[in-house]
Backbone as numpy.savetxt, mean C-alpha at the origin, in Angstrom:
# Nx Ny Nz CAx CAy CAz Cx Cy Cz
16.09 -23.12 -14.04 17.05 -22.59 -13.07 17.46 -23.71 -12.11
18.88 -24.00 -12.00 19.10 -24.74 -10.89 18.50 -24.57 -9.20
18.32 -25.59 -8.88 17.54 -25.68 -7.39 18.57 -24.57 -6.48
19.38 -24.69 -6.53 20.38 -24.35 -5.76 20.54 -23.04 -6.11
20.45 -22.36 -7.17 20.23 -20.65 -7.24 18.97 -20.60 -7.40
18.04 -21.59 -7.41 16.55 -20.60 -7.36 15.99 -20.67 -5.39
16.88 -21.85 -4.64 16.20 -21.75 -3.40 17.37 -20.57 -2.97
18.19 -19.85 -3.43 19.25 -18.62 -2.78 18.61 -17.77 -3.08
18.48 -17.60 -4.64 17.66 -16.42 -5.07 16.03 -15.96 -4.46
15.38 -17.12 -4.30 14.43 -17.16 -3.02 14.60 -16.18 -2.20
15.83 -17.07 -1.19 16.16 -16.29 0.23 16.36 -15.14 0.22
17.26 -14.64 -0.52 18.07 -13.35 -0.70 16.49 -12.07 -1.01
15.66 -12.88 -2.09 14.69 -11.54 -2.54 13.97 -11.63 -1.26
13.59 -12.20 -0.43 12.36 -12.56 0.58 13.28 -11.67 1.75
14.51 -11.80 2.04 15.01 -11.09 3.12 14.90 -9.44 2.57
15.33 -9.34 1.61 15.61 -7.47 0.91 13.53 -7.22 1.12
12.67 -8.09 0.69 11.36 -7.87 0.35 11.32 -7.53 2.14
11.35 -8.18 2.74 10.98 -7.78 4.23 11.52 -6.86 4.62
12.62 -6.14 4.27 13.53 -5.92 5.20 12.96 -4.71 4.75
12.64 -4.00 3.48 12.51 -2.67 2.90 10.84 -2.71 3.15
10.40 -3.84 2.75 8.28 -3.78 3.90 8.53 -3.03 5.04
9.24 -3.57 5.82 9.17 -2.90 7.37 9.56 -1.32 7.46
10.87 -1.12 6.55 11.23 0.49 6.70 9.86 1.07 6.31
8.81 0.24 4.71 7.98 0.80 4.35 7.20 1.76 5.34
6.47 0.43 5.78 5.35 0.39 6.54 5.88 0.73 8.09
6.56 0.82 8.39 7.18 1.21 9.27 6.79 2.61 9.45
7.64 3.39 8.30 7.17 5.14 8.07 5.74 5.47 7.84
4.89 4.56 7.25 3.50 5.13 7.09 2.88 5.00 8.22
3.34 3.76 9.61 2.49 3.81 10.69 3.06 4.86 11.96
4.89 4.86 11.56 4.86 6.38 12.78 4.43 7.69 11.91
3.91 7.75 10.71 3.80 9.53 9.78 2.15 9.22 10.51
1.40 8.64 10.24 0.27 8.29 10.52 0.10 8.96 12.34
0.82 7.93 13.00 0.49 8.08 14.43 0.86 9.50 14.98
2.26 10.71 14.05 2.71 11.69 14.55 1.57 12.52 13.65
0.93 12.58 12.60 -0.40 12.52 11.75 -1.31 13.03 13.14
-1.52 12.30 13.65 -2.82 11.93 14.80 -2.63 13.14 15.59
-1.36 13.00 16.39 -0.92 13.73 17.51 -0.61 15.18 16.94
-0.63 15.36 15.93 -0.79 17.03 15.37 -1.88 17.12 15.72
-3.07 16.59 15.36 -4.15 16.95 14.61 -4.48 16.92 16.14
-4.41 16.16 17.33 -4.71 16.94 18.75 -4.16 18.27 19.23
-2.64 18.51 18.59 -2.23 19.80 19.14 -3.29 20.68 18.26
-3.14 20.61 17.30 -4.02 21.58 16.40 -5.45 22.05 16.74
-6.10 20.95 17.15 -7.72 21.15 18.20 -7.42 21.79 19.71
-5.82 21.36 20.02 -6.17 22.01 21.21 -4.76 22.97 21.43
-4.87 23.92 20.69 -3.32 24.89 20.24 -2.88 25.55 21.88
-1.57 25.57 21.90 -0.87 26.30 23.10 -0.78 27.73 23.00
-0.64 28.48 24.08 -0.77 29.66 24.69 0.55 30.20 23.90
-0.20 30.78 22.69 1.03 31.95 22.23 0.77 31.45 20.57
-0.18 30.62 20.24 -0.14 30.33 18.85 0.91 29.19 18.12
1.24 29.87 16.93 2.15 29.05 16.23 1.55 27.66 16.05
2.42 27.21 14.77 2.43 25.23 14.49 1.88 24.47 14.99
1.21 23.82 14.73 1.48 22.28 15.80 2.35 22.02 16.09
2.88 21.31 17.49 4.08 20.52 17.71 4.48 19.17 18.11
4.66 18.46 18.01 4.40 17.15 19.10 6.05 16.85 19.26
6.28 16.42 20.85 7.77 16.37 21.41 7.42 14.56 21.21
8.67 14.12 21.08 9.24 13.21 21.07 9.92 12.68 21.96
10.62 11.11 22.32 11.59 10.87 23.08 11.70 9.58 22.29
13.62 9.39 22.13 13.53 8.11 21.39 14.84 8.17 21.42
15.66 7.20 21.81 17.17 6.67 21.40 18.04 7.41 22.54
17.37 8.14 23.67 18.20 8.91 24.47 18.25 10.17 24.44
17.18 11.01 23.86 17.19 12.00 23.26 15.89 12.82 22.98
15.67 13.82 22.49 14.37 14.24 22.60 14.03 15.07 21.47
12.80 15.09 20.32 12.84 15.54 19.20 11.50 16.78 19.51
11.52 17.12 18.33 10.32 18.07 18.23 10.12 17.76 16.88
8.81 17.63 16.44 7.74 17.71 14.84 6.71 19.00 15.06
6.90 19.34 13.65 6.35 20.78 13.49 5.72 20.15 11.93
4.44 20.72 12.46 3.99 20.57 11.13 3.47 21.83 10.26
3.83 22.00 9.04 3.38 23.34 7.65 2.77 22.50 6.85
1.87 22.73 6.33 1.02 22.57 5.36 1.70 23.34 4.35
2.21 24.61 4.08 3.78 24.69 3.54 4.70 24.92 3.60
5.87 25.38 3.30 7.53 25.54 4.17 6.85 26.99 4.09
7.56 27.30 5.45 7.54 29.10 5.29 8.98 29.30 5.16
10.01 28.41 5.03 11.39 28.57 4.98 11.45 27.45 4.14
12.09 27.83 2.49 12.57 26.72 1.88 13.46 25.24 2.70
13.60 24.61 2.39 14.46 23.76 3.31 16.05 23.52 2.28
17.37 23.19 3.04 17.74 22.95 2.45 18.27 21.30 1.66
17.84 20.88 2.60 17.40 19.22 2.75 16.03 18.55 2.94
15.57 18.03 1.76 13.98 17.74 1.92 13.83 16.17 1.70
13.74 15.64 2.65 13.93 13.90 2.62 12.12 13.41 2.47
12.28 12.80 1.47 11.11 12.25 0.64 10.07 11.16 0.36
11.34 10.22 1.08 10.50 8.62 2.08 10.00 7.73 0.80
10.63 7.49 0.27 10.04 7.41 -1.39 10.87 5.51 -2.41
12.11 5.66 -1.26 12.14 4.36 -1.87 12.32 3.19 -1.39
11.51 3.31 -0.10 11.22 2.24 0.34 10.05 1.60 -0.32
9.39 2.43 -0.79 8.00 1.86 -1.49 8.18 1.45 -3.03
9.52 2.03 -3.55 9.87 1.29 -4.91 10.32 -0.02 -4.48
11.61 -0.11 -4.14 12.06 -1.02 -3.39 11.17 -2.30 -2.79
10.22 -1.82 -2.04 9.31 -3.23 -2.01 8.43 -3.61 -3.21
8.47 -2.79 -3.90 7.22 -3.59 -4.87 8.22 -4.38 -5.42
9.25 -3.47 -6.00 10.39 -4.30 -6.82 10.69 -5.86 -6.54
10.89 -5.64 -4.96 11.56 -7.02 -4.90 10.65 -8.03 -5.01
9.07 -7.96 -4.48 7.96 -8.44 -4.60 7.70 -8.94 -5.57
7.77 -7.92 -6.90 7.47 -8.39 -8.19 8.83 -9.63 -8.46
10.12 -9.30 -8.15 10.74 -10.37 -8.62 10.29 -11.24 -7.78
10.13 -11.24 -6.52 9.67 -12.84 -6.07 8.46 -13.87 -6.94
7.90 -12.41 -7.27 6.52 -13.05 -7.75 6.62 -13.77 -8.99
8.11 -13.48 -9.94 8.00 -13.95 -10.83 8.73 -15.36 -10.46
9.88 -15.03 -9.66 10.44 -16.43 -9.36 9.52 -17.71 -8.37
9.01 -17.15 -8.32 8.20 -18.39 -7.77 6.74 -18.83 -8.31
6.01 -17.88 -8.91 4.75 -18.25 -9.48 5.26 -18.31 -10.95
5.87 -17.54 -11.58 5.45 -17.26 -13.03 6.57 -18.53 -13.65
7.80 -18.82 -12.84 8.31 -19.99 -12.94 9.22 -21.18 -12.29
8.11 -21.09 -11.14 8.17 -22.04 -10.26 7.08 -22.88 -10.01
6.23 -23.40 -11.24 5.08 -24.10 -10.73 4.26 -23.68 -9.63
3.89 -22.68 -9.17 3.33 -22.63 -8.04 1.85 -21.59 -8.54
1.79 -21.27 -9.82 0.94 -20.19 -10.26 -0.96 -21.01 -10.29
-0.55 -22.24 -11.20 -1.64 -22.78 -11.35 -1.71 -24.22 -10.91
-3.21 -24.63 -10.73 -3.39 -25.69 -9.67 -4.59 -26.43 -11.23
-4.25 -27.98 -11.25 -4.70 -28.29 -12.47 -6.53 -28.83 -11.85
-6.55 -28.73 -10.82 -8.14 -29.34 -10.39 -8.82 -28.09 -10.19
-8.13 -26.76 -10.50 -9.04 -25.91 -10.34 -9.44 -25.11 -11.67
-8.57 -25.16 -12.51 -8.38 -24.55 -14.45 -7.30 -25.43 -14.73
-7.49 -25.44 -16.23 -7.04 -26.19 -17.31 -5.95 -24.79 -18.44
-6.42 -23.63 -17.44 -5.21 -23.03 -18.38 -3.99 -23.11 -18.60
-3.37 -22.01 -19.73 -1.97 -22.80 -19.81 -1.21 -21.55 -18.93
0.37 -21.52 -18.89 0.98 -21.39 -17.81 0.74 -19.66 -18.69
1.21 -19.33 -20.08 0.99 -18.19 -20.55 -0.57 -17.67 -20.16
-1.10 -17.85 -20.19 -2.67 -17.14 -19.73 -2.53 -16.86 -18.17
-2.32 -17.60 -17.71 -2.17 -17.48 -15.98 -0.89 -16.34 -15.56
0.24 -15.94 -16.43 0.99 -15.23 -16.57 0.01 -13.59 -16.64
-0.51 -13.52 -17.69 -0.81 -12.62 -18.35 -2.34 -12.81 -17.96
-3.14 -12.83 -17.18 -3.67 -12.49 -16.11 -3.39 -12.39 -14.79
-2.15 -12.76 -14.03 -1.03 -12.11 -13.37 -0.71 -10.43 -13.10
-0.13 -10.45 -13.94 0.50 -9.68 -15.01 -0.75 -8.25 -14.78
-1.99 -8.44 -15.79 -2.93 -7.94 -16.06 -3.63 -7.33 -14.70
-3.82 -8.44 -14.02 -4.38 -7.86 -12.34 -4.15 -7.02 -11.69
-2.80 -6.40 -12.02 -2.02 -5.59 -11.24 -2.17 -4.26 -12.06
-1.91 -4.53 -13.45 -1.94 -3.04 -14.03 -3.37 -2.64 -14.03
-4.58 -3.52 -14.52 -6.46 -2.83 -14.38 -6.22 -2.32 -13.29
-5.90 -3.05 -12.94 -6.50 -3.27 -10.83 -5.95 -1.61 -10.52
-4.71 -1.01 -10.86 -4.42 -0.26 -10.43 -5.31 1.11 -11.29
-5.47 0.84 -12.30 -6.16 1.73 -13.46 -7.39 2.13 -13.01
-7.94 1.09 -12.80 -9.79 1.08 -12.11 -9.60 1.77 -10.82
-8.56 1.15 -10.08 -8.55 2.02 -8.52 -8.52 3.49 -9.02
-7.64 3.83 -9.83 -7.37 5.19 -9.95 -8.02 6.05 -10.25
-8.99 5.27 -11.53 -10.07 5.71 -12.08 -11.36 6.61 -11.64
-11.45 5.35 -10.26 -12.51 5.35 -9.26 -12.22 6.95 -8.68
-11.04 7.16 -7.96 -10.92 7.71 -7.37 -10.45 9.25 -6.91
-10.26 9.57 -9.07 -10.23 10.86 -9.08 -11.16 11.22 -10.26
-12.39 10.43 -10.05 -13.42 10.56 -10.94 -14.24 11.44 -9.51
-15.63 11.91 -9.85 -16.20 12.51 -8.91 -16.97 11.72 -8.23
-16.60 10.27 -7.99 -17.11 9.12 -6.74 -16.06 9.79 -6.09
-14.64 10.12 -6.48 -14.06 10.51 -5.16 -14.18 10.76 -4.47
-15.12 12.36 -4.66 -15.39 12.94 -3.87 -16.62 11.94 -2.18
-17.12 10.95 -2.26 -17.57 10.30 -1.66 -17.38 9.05 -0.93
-16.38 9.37 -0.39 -14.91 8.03 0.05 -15.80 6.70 0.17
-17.04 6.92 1.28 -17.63 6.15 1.89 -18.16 5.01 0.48
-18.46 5.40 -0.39 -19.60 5.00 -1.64 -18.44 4.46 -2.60
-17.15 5.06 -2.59 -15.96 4.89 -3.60 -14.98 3.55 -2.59
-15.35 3.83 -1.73 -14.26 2.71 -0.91 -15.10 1.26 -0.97
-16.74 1.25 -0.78 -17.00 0.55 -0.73 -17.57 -0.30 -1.65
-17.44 0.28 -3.21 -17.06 0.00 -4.80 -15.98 -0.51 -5.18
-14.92 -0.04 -4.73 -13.67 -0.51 -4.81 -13.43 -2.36 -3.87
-14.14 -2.10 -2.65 -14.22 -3.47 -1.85 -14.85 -4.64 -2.72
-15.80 -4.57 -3.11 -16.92 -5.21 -4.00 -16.18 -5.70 -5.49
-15.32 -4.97 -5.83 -14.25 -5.43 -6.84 -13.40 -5.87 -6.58
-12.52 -5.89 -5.54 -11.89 -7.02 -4.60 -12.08 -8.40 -4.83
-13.85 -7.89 -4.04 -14.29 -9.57 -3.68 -14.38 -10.51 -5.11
-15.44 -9.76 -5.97 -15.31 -10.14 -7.30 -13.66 -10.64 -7.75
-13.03 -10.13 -8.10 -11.74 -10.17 -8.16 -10.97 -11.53 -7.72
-11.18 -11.55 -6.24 -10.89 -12.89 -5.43 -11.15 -14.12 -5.90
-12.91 -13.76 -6.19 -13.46 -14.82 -6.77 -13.17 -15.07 -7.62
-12.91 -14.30 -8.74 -12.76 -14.87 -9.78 -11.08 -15.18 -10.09
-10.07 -15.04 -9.59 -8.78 -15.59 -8.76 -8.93 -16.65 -8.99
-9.65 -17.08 -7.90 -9.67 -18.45 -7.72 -10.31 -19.69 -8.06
-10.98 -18.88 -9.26 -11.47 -20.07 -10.19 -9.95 -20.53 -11.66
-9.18 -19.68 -11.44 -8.38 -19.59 -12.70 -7.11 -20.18 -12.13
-6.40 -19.40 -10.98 -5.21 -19.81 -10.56 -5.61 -20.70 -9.24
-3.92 -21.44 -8.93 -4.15 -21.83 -7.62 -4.93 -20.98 -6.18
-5.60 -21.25 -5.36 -5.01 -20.62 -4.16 -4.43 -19.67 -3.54
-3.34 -20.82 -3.56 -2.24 -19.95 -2.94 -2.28 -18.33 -4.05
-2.03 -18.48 -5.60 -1.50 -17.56 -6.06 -2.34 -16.66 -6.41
-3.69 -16.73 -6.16 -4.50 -16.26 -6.00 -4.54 -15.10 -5.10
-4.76 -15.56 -4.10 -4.21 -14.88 -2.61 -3.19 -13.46 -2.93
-1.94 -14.59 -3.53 -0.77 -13.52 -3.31 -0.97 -12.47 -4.58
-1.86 -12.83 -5.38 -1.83 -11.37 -6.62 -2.39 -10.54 -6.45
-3.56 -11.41 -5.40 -4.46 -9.80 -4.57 -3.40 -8.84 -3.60
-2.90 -10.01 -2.81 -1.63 -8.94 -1.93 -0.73 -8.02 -3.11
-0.11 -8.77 -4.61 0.58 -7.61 -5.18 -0.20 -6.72 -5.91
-1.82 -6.84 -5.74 -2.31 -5.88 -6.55 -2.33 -4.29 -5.29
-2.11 -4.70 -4.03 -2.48 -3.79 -3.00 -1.27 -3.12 -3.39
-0.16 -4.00 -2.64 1.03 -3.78 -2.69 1.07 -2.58 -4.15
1.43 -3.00 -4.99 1.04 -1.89 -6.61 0.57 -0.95 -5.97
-0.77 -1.07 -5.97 -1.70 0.19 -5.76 -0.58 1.17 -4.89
-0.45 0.75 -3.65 -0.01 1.71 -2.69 1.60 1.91 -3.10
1.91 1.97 -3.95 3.58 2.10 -4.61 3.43 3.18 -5.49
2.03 2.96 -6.34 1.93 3.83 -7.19 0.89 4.85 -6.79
0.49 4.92 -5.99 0.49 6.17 -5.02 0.93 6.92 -4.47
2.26 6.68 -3.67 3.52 7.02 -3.66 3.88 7.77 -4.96
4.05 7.20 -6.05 4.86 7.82 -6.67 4.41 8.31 -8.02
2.98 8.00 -8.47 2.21 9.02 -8.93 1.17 9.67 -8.82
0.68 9.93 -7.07 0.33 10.18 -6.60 0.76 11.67 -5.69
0.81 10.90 -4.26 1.56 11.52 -3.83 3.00 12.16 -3.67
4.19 12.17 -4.35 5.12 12.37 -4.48 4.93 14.07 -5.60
4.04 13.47 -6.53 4.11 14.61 -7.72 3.08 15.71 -7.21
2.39 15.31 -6.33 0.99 16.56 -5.17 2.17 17.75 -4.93
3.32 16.70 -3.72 4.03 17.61 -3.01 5.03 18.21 -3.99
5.68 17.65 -5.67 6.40 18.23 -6.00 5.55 19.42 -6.55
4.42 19.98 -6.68 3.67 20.98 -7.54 3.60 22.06 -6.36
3.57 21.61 -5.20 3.05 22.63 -3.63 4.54 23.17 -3.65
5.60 22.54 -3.74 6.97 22.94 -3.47 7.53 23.77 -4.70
6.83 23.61 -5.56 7.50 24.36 -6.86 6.93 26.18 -6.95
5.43 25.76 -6.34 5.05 27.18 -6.05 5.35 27.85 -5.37
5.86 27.30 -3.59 6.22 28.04 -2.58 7.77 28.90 -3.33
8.26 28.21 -3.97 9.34 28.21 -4.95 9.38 29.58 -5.63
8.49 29.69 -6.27 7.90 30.41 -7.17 6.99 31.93 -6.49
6.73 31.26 -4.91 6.11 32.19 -4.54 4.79 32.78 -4.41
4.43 31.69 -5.03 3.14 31.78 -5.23 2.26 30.72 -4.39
0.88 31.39 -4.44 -0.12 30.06 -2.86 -0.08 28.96 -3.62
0.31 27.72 -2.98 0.18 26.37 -3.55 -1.02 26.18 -3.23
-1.54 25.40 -4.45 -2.97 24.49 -4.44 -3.22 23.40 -3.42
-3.81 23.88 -2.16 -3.77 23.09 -1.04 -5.04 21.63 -1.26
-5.87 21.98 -2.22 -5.90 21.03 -2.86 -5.33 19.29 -2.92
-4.13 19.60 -3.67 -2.94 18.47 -3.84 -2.80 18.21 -2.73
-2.57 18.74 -1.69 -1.78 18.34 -0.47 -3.35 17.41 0.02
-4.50 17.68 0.06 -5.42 16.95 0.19 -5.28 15.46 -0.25
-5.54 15.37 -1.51 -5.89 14.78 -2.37 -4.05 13.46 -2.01
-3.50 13.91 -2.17 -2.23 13.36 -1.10 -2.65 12.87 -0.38
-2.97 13.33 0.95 -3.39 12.58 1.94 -4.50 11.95 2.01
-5.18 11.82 1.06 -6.09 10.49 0.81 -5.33 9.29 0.21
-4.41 9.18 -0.05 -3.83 8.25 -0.83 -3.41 7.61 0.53
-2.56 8.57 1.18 -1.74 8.10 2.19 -2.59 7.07 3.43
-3.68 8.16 3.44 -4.90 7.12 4.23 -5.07 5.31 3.73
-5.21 5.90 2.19 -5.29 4.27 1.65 -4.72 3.62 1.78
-3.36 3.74 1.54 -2.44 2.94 1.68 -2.58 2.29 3.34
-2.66 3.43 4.32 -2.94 2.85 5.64 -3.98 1.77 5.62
-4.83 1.97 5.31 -5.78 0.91 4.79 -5.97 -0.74 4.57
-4.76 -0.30 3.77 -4.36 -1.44 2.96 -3.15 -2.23 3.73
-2.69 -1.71 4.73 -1.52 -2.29 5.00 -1.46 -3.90 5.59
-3.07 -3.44 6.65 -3.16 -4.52 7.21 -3.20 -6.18 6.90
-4.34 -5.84 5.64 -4.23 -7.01 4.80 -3.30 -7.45 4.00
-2.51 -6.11 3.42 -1.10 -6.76 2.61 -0.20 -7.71 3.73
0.34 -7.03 5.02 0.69 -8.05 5.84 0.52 -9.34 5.86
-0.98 -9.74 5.97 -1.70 -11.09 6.39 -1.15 -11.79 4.70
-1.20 -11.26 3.26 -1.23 -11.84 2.42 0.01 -12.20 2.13
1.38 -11.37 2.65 2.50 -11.25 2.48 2.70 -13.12 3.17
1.93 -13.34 4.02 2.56 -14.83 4.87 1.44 -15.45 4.78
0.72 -15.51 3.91 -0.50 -16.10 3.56 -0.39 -17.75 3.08
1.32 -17.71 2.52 1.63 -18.63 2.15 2.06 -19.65 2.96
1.84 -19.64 4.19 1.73 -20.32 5.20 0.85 -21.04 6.08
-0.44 -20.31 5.37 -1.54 -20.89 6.02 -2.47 -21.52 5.05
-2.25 -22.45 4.58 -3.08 -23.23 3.56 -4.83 -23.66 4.29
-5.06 -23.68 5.15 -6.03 -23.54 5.91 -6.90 -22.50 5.37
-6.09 -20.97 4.45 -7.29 -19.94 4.21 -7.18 -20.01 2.90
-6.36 -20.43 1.67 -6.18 -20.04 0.73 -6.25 -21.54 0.19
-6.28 -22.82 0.88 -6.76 -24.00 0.87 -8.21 -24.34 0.71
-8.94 -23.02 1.27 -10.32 -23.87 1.80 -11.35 -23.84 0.62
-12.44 -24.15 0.37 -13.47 -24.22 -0.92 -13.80 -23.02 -0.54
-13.86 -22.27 0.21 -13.98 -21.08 0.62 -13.22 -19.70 0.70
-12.37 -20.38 -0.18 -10.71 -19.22 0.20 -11.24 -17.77 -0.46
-12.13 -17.55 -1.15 -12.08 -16.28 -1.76 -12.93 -15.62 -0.62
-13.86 -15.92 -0.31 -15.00 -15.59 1.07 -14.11 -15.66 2.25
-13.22 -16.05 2.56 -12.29 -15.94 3.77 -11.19 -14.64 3.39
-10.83 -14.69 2.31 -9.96 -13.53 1.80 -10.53 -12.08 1.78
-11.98 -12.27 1.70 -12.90 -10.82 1.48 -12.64 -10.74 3.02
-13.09 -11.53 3.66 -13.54 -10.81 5.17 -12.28 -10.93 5.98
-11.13 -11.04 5.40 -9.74 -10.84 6.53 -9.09 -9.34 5.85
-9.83 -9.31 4.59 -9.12 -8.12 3.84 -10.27 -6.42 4.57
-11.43 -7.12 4.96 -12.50 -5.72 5.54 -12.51 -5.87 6.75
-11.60 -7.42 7.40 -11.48 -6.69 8.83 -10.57 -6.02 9.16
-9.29 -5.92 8.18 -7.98 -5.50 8.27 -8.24 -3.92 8.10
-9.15 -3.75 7.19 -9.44 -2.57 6.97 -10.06 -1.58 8.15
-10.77 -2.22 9.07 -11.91 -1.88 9.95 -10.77 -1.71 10.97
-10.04 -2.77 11.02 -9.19 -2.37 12.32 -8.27 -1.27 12.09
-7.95 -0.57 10.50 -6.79 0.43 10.76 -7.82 1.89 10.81
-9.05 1.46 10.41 -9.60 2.75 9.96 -9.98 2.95 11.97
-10.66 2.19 12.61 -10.78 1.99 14.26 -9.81 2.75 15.25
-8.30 2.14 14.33 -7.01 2.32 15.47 -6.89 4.24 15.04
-6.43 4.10 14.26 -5.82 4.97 13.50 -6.67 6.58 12.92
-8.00 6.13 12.37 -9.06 7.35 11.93 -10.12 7.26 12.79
-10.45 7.23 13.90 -11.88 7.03 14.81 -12.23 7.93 14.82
């Protein structure tokens, strides 16, 4: 590819990749924080019953959130929040190909001797196990034991890292762990959670009690993804700090920025 459409094509995916991250993550940290502030009205309900509510103020104006666990009134507009999270993986994955898979930047020759196809297709590979095993984990009956399943899942990480960075560069090391998160929490979204709420909505539909269940099992995902955000951030600009993904140490620096990231959303956010 000429220099000159691969440093545009660069720019162009890295601006759309940020720009649709932020709407992402944007919506999972105000659903999260208006999340919170139910769950106080709800412990501490107002004089006369009904919903949760939490009032708003924003843009000049003043909102109200009501939360159902299910519609008691079909809606006739049901907005779904759904492709911002295609949308970023998408553009992600094309960055990922334009710059690692063929831009020299995948493998580092003092660290493996593989060839550029193997480093591809363990790439490649990282993302689809990675997401398989997460999934595996987690609607197997470890599920049911977040504490024991989250911290199985961490431990394969680290492994993971490590073994990253005996094969690829660094740097790309780093960033396949960020697109294996990134993945994970896309395809949670959307075979996850998306298909929970289309089964709860088909019954209210139908008329019948939805399996509140799903709507659970949903919002564990959604948690994860919160989870995860912190460290996808740090890995998203990781490529800037050769200092962590530089060091003889980069996989042991990557574990413990990825469980403090974790510690701080589970702290802010689930205390």
């Amino acid at each position: 590819m000429p220099p000159e459409i691969s440093e545009w094509s660069n720019l162009i995916l890295r601006w759309v990749h940020v720009f649709v991250a932020i709407l992402w993550i944007g919506q999972t940290y105000y659903f999260t924080k208006l999340d919170l502030r139910l769950n106080e009205a709800e412990q501490n309900p107002q004089a006369g019953g009904g919903p949760a509510q939490v009032w708003m103020v924003h843009s000049g104006g003043f909102s109200i959130a009501e939360r159902q666990s299910t519609p008691k009134l079909l809606p006739t507009k049901l907005h779904w929040f759904r492709w911002e999270a295609l949308l970023t993986w998408v553009s992600g994955f094309l960055l990922l190909g334009l710059l690692y898979y063929s831009d020299g930047l995948l493998l580092d020759s003092s660290v493996s001797q593989i060839s550029m196809g193997a480093g591809i297709a363990i790439g490649i590979g990282t993302l689809i196990v990675g997401w398989a095993v997460y999934d595996l984990i987690w609607v197997s009956p470890l599920g049911r034991i977040p504490l024991v399943s989250g911290t199985i899942c961490y431990l394969l990480v680290v492994a993971l890292a490590y073994g990253l960075t005996l094969l690829l560069s660094g740097r790309a090391a780093y960033i396949h762990i960020g697109a294996l998160f990134g993945t994970i929490m896309s395809a949670n979204v959307w075979a996850r959670i998306l298909p929970a709420s289309r089964k709860m909505l088909a019954a209210v539909k139908q008329g019948r009690q939805p399996d509140m269940t799903l709507g659970d099992r949903a919002k564990a995902r959604t948690v994860h993804n919160t989870y995860m955000t912190i460290p996808v951030i740090f890995l998203m600009i990781s490529n800037h700090f050769p200092g962590t993904y530089g060091s003889s140490y980069n996989w042991l620096i990557l574990s413990g920025l990825i469980l403090a990231g974790g510690i701080t959303a589970k702290l802010v956010y689930y205390p």
